[in-house]
N, C-alpha and C positions, 0 to 999 in steps of 0.2 A: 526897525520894522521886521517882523516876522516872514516866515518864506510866503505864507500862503495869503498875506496880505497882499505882497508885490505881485505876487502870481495875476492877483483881481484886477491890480492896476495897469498891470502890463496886457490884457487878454481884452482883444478888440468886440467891440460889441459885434453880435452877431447880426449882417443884413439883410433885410426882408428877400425873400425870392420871390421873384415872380413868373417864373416860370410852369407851367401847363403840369398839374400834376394828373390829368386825367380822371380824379376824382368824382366831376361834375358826368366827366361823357357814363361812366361805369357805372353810374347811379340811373341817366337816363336809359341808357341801352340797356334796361332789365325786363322782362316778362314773365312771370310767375314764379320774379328769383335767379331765371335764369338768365345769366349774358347774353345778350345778342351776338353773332358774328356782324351782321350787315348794320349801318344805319342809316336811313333817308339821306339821299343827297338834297342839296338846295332847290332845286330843280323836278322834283317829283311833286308829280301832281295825280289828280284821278282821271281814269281816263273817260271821251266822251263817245266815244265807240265801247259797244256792250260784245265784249272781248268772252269766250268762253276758251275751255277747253274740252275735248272730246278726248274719252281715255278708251285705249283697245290693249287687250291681253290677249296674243296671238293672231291677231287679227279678227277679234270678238271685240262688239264695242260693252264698256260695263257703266252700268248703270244710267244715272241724267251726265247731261255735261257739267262741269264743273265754270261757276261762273265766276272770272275772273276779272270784273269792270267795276266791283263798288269799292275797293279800298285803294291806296295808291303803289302798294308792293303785297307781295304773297309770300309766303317763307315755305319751300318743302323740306320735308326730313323727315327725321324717326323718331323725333325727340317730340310727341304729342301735345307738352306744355307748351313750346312755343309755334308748333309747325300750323300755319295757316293751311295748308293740303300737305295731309299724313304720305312720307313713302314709305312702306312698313316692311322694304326688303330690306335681310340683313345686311345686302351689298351697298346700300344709302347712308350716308352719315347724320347725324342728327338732326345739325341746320345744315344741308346739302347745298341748296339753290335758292335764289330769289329771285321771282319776277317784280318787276321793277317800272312802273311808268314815269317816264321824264319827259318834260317840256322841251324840245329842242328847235333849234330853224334848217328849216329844209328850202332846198333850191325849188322850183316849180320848173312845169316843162316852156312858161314864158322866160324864164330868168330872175324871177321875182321869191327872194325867201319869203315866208310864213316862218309862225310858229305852229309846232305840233305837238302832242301828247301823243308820245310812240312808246310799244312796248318793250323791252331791255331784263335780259335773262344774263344772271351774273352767279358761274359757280363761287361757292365760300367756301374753297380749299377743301372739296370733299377727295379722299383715297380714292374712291373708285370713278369720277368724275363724270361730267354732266355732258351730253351730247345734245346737238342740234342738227336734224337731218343725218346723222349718225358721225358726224363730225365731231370729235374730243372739244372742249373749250378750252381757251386756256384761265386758270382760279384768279379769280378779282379782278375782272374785267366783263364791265358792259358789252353785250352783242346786242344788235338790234333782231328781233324776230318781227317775222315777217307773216302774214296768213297764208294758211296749209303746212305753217312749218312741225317740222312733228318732233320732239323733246323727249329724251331717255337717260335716268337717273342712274347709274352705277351700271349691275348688271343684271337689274331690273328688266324684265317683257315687256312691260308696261310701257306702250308709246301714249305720247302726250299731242295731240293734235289743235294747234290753235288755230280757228277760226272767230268769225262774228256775226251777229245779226242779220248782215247782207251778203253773208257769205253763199257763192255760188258752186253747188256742185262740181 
């Protein structure tokens, strides 16, 4: 028998992996081509409070408020292809932040949980980093935001103020 016969019979077949090749996720987390950083948790849902945000530059308010209750997350950044709300300072990274509503269970002031759709601000590892109430976040981590809380992307002016519908001065 030759060498390179014995070689075939000696050389184990090779066994299936099954193993995650992330293929399926990179495929679905695309939008116009481009990777998503974020994608939906299990738990994200829309929310039924009509959520806006009021944006001020300097303490000027600009334009309408930006409404943030029909979809179930928002994407900001620089990056226009995918950014649900543009941040067009060059201190922003492309996909910066996402707002994020999730279904969670809250205590009540009886002791009794619910469920709720709350809203959830999560920086996506931008350089110049996402603030709440001027507070740094820390990158890839749910916060819960709260009404009046005011949001600032990099070193961006631009404050982002969340309120709603039944929101009182």
């Amino acid at each position: 028998m030759n060498a390179a016969a014995e070689a075939l019979e000696t050389k184990e077949k090779q066994k299936p992996s099954f193993e995650l090749s992330g293929k399926l996720a990179e495929e679905t987390n695309k939008v116009a081509g481009v990777n998503l950083l974020h994608s939906e948790p299990p738990e994200a849902r829309k929310s039924d409070i009509r959520w806006r945000f009021y944006v001020f530059k300097g303490g000027e308010p600009l334009n309408e408020p930006l409404y943030v209750h029909r979809m179930s997350s928002y994407l900001f950044g620089r990056e226009r292809k995918v950014a649900d709300i543009p941040t067009d300072h060059p201190s922003c990274s492309k996909q910066h932040a996402v707002l994020q509503y999730r279904l969670v269970e809250k205590e009540q002031p009886d002791g009794m949980m619910s469920k709720q759709v709350r809203p959830y601000l999560m920086d996506l590892g931008s350089t110049n980093g996402t603030f709440i109430n001027d507070n740094r976040i820390e990158p890839s981590r749910y916060y819960e935001l709260f009404e009046k809380d005011t949001i600032k992307f990099g070193n961006s002016s631009r404050e982002y103020v969340l309120l709603h519908e039944n929101s009182k001065d």
